[in-house]
C-alpha positions, 0 to 999 in steps of 0.5 A: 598749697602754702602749708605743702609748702611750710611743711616742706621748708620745716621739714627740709630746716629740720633735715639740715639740722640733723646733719648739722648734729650728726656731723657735730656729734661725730666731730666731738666723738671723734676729737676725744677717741684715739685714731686707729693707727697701723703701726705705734709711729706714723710720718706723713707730709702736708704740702702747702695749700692742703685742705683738711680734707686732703690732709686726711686723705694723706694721713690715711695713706700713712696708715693713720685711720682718721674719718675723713668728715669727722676730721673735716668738720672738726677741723672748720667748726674749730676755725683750726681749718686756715691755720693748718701748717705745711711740714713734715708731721708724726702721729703716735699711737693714741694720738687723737684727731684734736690732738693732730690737728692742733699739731698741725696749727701749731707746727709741730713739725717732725725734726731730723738731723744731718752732720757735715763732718769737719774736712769734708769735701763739697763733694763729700756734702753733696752726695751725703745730701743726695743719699739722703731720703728726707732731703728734697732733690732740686739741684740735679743738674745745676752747675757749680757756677749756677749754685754760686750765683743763687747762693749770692757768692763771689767765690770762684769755687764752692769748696771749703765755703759749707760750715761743718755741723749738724744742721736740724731741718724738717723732712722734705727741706730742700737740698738748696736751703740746708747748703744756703744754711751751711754758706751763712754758717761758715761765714759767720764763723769765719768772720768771728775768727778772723775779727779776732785773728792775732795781729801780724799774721801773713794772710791778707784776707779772711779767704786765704785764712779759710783756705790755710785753715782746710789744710789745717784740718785735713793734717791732723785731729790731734787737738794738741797738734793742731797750733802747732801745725798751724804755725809750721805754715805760718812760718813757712808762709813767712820764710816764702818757703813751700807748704809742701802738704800733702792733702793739697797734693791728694786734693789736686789728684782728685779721682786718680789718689787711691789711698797712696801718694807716689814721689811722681804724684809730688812733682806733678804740677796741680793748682793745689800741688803746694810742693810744685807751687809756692803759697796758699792754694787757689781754693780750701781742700775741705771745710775746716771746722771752728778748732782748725779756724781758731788754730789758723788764726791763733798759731802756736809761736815757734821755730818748727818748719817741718812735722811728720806724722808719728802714726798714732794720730800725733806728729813729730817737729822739727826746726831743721830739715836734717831732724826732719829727716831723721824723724822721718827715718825713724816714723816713716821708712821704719813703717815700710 
């Protein structure tokens, strides 16, 4: 009975280890043979906690024809197995199953880029964030307020406060990081600029600064302008005169601006309308970008007080009202 017994007990080490060295052979195979792939590019997500063996069921599904146990087995007998990262990943064709694990404990996520244009609006970030499929959605229904106080901000507006720039993430970050990436950008920028701002300037904080800095950027992206215009608000600030811009005035009529500004859309009252109101507005109007900052905070010296646009992306100034209505004359009624 007891050689039965041996006999079986060998027999059973002996089945054991076959597997074992089926599973061996079949892991080593398979870490040198490119994995069959149904187009030359295939993108796949691992999310976080995924076994191995999940993750090769997700990169099946993403057309990347990986044996699931040779993967598995390949992935423990490594120790690679508690390494595996969650992210955004890319297999190209001729990719191997070594070479998409290590990959994988390496990190070596898939990157994609989004662009906030200088002088877009909040409203403007957000929707390009939502249109966006690489974005994940998590603040459909969060209320301004709400974004606030999970951003740590003590603003009572979001506008103007997300840095124009091209921010470079991994597939599937969420909409909420890429913004908290945009608050921290924009406010180490702003911080810089107004550390560095020229002495005597008439704005008490680095907030009104952004805010006449977003007015900057919505009325010119003539580079050469930019100081100058900077400086026509400051000395209007100065003077106590009204900054009468229109970009307030558009930002103020919101939906009801469709591409024309009417003299009854001048005279109706907004907290942005800058020709009902004296001073700054309550809030930027955009997000202002690091040359409209630099401008804002470095102004071009002179006398000027008005500046109309030439139409060729250029503005025409003037130190009096009766040039400037001459200029006006001359650009803007010889247009109509």
């Amino acid at each position: 009975m007891r050689t039965i017994k041996r006999v079986f007990l060998w027999g059973l080490v002996l089945l054991l280890a076959a597997i074992a060295a089926g599973l061996l052979g079949s892991a080593y195979w398979g870490w040198r043979q490119a994995v069959p792939m149904a187009g030359e590019v295939a993108d796949y997500v691992v999310d976080s906690g995924s076994t191995p063996r999940q993750i090769a069921q997700t990169m099946r599904d993403a057309g990347i024809e990986i044996q699931s146990d040779a993967f598995v087995a390949l992935a423990r007998l490594s120790g690679l197995d508690k390494q595996l990262k969650a992210g955004a990943y890319e297999a190209r064709r001729g990719d191997t199953p070594w070479r998409l694990l290590e990959r994988m404990a390496n990190g070596d996520m898939t990157q994609v880029r989004l662009t906030f244009p200088e002088g877009w609006t909040y409203a403007q970030i957000r929707a390009a964030l939502r249109t966006d499929p690489n974005v994940r959605q998590t603040l459909d229904g969060v209320s301004d307020a709400d974004l606030l106080h999970r951003l740590d901000l003590d603003e009572k507006s979001l506008e103007g406060l997300f840095y124009p720039d091209t921010y470079v993430f991994s597939p599937g970050t969420s909409d909420f990081d890429i913004l908290r990436r945009a608050v921290l950008a924009g406010r180490q920028a702003l911080d810089r600029a107004w550390a560095g701002r020229d002495p005597g300037l008439p704005l008490s904080t680095p907030y009104e600064a952004l805010i006449l800095a977003s007015i900057v950027e919505k009325e010119t992206g003539h580079d050469a302008d930019r100081g100058r215009i900077a400086g026509v608000f400051v000395n209007r600030l100065r003077l106590g005169m009204p900054l009468q811009t229109d970009p307030t005035v558009i930002y103020g009529m919101a939906d009801a601006y469709q591409g024309k500004i009417r003299k009854k859309d001048l005279e109706r009252d907004t907290p942005w309308n800058t020709y009902t109101r004296p001073g700054l507005p309550p809030t930027p109007i955009a997000s202002p970008g690091k040359a409209a900052l630099a401008a804002t905070l470095h102004p071009e010296s002179h006398d000027y007080l008005y500046f109309v646009s030439r139409g060729d992306g250029t503005s025409e100034f003037s130190t009096n009202l009766s040039a400037h209505n001459r200029a006006v004359g001359t650009y803007i009624l010889k247009r109509k």
